[in-house]
C-alpha positions as CSV (number, residue, x, y, z in Angstrom):
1,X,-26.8,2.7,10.5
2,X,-25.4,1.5,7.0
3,X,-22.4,0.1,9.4
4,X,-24.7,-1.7,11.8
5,X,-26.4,-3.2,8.9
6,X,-23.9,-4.8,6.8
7,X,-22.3,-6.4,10.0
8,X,-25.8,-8.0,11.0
9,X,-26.2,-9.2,7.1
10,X,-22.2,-10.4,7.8
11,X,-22.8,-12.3,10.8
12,X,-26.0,-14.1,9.1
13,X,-24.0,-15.3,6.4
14,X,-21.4,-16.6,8.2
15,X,-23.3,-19.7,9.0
16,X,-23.8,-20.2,5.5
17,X,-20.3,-19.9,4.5
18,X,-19.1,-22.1,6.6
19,X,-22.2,-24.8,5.5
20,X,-20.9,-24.3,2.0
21,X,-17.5,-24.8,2.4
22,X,-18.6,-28.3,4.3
23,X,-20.5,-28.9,1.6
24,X,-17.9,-28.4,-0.8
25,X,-15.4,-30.4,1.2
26,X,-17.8,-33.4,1.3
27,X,-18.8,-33.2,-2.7
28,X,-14.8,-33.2,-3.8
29,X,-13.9,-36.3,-1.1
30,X,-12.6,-38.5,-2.9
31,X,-13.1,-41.4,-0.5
32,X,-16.8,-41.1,-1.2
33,X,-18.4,-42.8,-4.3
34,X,-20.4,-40.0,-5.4
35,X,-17.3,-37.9,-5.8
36,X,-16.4,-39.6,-8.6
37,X,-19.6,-38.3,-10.5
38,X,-19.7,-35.1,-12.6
39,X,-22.6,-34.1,-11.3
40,X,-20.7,-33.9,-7.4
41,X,-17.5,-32.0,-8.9
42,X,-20.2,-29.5,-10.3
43,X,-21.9,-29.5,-7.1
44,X,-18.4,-29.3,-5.4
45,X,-17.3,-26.1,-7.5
46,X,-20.9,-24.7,-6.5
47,X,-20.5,-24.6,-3.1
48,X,-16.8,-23.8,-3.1
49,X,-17.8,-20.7,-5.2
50,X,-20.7,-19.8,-2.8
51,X,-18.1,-20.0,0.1
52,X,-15.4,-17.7,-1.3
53,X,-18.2,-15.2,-2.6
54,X,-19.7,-15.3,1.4
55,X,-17.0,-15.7,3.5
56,X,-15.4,-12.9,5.4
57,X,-11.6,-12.0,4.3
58,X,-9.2,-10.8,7.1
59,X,-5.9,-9.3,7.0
60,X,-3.5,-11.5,4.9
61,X,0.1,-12.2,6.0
62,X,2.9,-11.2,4.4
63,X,4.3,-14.7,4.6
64,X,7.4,-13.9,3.7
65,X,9.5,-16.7,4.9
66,X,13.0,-16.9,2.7
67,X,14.6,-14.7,-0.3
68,X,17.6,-15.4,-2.8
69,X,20.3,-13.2,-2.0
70,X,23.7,-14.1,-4.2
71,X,22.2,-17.3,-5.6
72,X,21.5,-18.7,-1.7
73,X,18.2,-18.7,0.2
74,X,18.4,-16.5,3.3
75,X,16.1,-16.7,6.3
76,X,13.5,-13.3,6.2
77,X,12.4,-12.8,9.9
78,X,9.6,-10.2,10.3
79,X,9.4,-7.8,13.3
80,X,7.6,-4.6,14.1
81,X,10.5,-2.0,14.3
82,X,7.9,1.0,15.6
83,X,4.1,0.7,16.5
84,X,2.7,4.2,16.5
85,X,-1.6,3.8,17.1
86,X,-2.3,4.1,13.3
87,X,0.7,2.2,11.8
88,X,3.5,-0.1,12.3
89,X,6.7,-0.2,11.1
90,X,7.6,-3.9,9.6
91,X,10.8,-4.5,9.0
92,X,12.0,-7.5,7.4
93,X,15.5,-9.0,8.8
94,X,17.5,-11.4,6.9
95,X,19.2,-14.7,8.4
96,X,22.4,-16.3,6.9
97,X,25.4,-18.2,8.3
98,X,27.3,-17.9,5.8
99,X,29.8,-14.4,7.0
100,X,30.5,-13.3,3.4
101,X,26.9,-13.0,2.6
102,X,26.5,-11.8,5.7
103,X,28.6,-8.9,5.1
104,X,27.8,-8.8,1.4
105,X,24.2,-7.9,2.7
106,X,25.2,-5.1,6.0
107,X,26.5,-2.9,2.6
108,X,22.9,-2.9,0.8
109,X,21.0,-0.5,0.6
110,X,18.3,0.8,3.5
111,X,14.3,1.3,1.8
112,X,11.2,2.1,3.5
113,X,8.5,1.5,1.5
114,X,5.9,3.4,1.6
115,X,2.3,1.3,1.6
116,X,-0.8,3.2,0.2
117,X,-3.5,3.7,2.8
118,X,-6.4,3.4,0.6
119,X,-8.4,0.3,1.7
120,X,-6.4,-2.5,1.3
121,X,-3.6,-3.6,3.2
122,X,0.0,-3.4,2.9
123,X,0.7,-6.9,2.1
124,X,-0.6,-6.0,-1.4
125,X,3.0,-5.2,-1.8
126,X,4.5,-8.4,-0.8
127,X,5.4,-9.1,-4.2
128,X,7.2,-5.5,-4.0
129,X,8.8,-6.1,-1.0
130,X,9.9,-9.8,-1.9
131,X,12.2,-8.4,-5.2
132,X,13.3,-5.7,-3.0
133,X,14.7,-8.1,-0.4
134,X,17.0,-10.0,-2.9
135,X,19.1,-6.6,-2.6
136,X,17.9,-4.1,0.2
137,X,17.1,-3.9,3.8
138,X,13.8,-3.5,3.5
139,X,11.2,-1.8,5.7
140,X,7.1,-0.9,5.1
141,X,4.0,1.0,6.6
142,X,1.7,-1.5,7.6
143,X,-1.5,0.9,8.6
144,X,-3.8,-0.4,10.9
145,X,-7.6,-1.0,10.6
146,X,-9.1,2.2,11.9
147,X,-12.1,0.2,13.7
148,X,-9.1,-1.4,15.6
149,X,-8.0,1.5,16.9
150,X,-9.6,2.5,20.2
151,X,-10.9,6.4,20.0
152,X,-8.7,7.3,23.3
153,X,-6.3,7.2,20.9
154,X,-6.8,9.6,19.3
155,X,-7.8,11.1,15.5
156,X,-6.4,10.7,12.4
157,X,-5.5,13.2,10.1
158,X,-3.8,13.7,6.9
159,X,-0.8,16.1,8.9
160,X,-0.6,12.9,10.7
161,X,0.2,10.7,7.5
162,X,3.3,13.4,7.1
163,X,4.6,13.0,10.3
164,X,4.5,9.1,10.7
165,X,6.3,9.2,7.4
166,X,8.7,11.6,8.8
167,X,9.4,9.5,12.0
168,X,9.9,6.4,10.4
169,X,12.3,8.3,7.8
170,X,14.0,9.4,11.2
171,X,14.0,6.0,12.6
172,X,15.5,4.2,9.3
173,X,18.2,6.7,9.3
174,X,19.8,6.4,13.1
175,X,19.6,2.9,12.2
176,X,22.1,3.3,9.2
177,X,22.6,6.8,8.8
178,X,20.7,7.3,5.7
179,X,18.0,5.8,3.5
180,X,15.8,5.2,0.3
181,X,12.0,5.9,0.3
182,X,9.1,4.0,-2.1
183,X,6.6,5.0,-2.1
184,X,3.2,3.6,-4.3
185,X,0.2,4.9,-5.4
186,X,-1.4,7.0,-2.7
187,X,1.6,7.9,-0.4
188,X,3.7,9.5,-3.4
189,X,1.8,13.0,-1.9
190,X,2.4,12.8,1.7
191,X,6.1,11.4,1.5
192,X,7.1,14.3,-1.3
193,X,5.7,16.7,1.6
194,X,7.2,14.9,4.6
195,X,10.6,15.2,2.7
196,X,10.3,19.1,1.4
197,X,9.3,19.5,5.0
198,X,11.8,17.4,6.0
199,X,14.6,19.5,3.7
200,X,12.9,22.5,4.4
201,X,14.0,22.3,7.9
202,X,17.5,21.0,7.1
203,X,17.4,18.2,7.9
204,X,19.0,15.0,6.6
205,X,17.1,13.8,3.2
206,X,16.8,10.7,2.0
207,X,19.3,9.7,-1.0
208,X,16.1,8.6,-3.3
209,X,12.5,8.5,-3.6
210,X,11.1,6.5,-5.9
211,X,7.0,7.6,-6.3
212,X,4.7,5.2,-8.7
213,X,1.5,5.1,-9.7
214,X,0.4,8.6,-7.5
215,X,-1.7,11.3,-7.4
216,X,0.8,14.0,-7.7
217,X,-0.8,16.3,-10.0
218,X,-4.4,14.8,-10.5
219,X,-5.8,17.5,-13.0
220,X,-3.6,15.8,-15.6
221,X,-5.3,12.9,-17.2
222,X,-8.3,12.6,-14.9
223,X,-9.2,8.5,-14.6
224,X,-12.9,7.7,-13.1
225,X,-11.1,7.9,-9.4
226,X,-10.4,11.3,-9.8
227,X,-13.4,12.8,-11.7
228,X,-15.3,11.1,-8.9
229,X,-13.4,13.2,-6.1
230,X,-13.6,16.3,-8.0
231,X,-17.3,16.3,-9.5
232,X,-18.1,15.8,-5.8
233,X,-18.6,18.1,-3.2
234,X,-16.8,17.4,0.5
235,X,-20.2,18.0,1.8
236,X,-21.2,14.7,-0.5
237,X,-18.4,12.4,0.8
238,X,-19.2,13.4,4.6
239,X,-22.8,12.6,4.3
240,X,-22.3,9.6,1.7
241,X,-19.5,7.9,3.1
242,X,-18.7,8.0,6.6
243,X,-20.2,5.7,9.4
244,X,-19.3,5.4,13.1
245,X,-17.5,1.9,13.8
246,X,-20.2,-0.1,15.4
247,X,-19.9,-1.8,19.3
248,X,-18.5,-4.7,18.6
249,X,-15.1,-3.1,17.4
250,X,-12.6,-1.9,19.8
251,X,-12.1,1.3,17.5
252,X,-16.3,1.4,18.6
253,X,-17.8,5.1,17.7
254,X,-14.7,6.1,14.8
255,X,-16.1,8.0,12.1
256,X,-14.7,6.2,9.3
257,X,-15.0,4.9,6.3
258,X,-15.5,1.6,6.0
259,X,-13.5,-1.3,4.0
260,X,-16.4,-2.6,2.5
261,X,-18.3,0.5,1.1
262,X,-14.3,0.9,-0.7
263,X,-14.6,-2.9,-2.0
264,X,-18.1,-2.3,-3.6
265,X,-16.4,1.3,-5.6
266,X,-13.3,-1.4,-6.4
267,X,-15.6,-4.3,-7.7
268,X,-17.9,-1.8,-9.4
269,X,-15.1,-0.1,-11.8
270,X,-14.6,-3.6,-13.5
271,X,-17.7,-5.8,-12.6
272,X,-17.4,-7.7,-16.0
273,X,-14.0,-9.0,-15.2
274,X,-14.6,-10.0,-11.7
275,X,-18.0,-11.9,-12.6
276,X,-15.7,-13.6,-15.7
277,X,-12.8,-14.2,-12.9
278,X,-15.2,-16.0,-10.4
279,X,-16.6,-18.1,-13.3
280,X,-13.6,-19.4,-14.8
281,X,-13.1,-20.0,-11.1
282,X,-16.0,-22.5,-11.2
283,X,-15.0,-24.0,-14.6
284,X,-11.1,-24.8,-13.3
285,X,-12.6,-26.4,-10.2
286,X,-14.9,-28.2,-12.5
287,X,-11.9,-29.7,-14.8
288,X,-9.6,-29.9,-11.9
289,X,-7.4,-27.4,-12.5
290,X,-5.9,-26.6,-9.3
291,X,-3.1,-24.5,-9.9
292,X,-5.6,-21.5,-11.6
293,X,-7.8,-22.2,-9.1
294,X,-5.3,-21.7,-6.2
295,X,-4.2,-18.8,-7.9
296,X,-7.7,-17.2,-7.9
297,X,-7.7,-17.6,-4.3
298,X,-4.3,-15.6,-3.9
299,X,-5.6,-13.3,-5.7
300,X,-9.0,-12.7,-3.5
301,X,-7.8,-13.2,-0.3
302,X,-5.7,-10.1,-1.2
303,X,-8.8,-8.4,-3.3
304,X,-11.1,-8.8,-1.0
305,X,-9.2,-7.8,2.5
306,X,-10.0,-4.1,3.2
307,X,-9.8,-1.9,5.9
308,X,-11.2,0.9,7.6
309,X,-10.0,4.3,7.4
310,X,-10.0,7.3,9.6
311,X,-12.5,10.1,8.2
312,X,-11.0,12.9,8.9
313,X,-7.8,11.6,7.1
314,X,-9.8,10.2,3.7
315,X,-11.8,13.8,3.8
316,X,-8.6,15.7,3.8
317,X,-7.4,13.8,1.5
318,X,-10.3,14.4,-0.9
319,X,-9.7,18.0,-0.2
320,X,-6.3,18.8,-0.3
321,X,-4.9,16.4,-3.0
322,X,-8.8,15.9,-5.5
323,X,-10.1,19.3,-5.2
324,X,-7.8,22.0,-4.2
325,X,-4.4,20.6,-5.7
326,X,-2.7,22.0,-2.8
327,X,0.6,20.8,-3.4
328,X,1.1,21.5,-6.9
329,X,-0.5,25.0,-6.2
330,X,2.2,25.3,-3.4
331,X,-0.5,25.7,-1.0
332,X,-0.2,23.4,1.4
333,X,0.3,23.8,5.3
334,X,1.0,20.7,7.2
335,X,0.3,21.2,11.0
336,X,4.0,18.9,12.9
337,X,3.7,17.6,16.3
338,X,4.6,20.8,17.8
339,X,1.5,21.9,16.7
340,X,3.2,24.8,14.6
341,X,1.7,25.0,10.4
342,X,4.9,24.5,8.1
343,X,4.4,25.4,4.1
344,X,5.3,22.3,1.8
345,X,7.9,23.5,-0.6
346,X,9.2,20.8,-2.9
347,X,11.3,23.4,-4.4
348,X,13.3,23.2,-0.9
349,X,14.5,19.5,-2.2
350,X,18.3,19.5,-3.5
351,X,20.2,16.5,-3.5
352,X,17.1,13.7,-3.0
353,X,17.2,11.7,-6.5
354,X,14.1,10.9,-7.6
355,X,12.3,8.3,-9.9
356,X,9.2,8.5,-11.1
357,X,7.2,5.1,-12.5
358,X,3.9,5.3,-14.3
359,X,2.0,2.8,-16.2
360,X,0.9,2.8,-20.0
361,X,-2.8,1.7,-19.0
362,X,-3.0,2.4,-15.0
363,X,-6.8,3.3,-14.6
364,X,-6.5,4.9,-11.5
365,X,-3.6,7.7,-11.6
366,X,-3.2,8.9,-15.3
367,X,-0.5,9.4,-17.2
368,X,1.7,12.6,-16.4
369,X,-0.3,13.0,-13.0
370,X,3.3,11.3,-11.2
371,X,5.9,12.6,-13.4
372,X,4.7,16.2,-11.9
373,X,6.8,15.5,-9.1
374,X,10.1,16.8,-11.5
375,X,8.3,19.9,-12.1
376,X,7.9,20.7,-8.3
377,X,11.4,19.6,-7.0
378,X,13.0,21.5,-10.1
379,X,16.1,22.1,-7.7
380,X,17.1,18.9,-7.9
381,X,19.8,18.5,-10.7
382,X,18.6,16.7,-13.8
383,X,20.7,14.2,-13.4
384,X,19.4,13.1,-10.5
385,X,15.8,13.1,-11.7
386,X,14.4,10.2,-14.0
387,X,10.7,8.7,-15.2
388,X,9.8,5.7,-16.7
389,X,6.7,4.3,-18.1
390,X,5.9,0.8,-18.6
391,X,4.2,-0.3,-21.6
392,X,1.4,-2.5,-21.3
393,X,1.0,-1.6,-17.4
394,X,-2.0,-1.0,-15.5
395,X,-1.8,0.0,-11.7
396,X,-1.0,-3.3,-10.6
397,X,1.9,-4.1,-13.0
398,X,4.1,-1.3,-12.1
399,X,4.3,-2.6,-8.4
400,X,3.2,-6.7,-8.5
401,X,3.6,-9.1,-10.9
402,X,5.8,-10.0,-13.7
403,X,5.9,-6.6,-15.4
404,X,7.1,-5.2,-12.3
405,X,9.6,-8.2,-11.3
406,X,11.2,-8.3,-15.0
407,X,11.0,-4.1,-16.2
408,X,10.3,-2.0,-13.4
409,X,12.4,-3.9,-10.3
410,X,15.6,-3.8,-12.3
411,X,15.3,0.1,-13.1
412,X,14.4,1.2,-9.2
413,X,17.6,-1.1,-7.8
414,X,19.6,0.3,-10.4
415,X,18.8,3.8,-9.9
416,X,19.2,3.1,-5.7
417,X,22.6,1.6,-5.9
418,X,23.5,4.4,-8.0
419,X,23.0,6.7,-5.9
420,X,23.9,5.0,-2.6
421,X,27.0,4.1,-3.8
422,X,27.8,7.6,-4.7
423,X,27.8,8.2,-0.7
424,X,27.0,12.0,-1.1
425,X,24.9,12.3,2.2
426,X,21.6,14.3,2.1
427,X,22.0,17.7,3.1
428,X,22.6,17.6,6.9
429,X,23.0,21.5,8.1
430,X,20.9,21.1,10.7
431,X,19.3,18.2,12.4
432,X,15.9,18.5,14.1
433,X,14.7,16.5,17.2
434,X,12.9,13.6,16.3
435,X,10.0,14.2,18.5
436,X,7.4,12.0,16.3
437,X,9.3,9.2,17.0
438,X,8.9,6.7,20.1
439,X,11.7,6.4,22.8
440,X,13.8,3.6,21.5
């Protein structure tokens, strides 16, 4: 019922956002006298406050629209390279008319990034994916709002998270015969196993994967996230956390759980600085200041646009990664789409390079609980294998923002083009049949 009742108390505000953002347009005019007066700009800022803190947030764009590649602007053109029910591909194509830039960028590396499925949406990596297109073919996992799926469609489960990441490896490489993977936050678990599974079965690897910010190993340095999923019982989440998608959702009846139960956890591990960011909000509209008040904005349309996800894939997630530590314990069977239970063995890894990136201050995966990935794919010559931390990072800065366009961004294209332009080829003994993937 929870579900049902937060969309009633949604639709009833609606009304009211909408009144206060006529409001606020109508204080700030300046064509009308009273706008001049302090007392209307304070009015103004009160109602323009009322309407972001009401209104509903939807899925941002990536928006997207032009990079600098060689000191010229190209044209980025975004497509959907493969929709699969729970995810599409996005792929970001670049435009120029210019034939030795042109060529310049067919010879750049291929990188899927990986997008975290953990509430919000993928576009919180457009800064990511906006430094990576200065130098890469770039692709990303854009997951789709679980209440938007229809249940004919199927369930969701964490197996399932492998294998999309396995397909769209596949996918990358017949376009260009080989790839890099990112991977941020959240997916650093399933893409390690989709690629051990992946070398396991001999098949072609990618060159790199870089993992940041991830739950690799979460015993190590337990943050408030992950004392949370382990001092709880599975039992607790099911009966705490999931609803059924109400009626008026085409996903109507999915047990998930929902976007905005995961914003209230979110806002509630800083509630100081949000309530200080939304009042400095009111001050700059106040004084005028439009630039810091545009850039609140940014940063809340991003905040506050979550997403459903699938139960069964956040439980098993809870389980396999919080509670049991199945992948460090070499545990883990992932069920392919054959149906058949494969073991995860990192060990099986061999020529994939890998990066690890953590930050000095990231709050939700600790220090050292990423750089376990070296420890599980020990095969994997040293030289192949580095980790970095970033001083004066939190979560955030390692993947957005100037600490990741000025330290991190520099060190992950350096340590792709490295090993691209070595042009040693993934181990490729055996190829299997890439039957997750759609008929192109």
């Amino acid at each position: 019922m929870l579900y049902q009742i937060y969309e009633a108390q949604r639709s009833l505000m609606e009304p009211f956002a909408d009144f206060a953002q006529a409001a606020a347009k109508l204080y700030s005019n300046p064509l009308l006298p009273m706008a001049q007066n302090p007392m209307a700009q304070r009015v103004s800022a009160g109602y323009e406050l009322m309407y972001r803190l009401c209104k509903d947030y939807e899925k941002p764009e990536f928006g997207i629209k032009a990079v600098n590649v060689e000191g010229a602007d190209v044209v980025v053109h975004e497509t959907v390279a493969l929709d699969l029910p729970f995810c599409e591909l996005r792929r970001f194509k670049r435009f120029t008319d210019n034939p030795a830039r042109l060529e310049a960028m067919k010879k750049q590396p291929a990188v899927l990034v990986v997008a975290p499925l953990s509430g919000h949406y993928a576009t919180l990596l457009r800064d990511t994916v906006q430094a990576l297109l200065r130098d890469h073919k770039v692709y990303i996992t854009d997951w789709k709002n679980a209440r938007t799926v229809p249940l004919e469609d199927g369930e969701f489960h964490l197996d399932d998270y492998v294998n999309y990441v396995q397909a769209f490896i596949r996918h990358v490489q017949s376009q260009y015969g080989n790839c890099h993977v990112i991977s941020v936050c959240q997916p650093t678990v399933p893409v390690l196993a989709g690629i051990s599974l992946m070398a396991s079965r001999g098949e072609t690897t990618p060159l790199t994967m870089t993992m940041m910010g991830g739950p690799i190993d979460a015993r190590k340095s337990p943050t408030a996230v992950n004392n949370l999923a382990m001092n709880k019982s599975y039992e607790w989440f099911e009966n705490n956390v999931i609803y059924r998608v109400p009626p008026n959702f085409p996903g109507a009846g999915r047990r998930v759980y929902p976007g905005f139960l995961q914003h209230t956890g979110f806002v509630a591990m800083n509630p100081d600085r949000h309530l200080s960011s939304h009042y400095d909000y009111f001050k700059h509209l106040i004084v005028g200041d439009e630039a810091s008040a545009e850039a609140h904005r940014k940063f809340y349309d991003e905040y506050n646009a979550v997403l459903d996800m699938d139960a069964d894939y956040y439980l098993e997630t809870i389980r396999t990664v919080f509670q049991e530590f199945r992948l460090v314990h070499g545990t883990w069977d992932v069920r392919n789409p054959e149906g058949q239970l494969e073991r995860v063995r990192p060990q099986d890894i061999t020529t994939t390079a890998h990066l690890t990136v953590e930050g000095e201050l990231d709050d939700i995966s600790g220090s050292g609980q990423t750089e376990a990935a070296h420890a599980l794919c020990h095969n994997v010559p040293k030289n192949r294998q580095k980790h970095l931390e970033i001083q004066g990072a939190g979560h955030y800065g390692i993947f957005s923002g100037r600490r990741w366009r000025d330290g991190v961004y520099p060190e992950v294209r350096d340590f792709i083009r490295k090993h691209h332009d070595a042009g040693k080829p993934a181990r490729a003994s055996r190829k299997v049949a890439a039957t997750a993937t759609p008929a192109e």
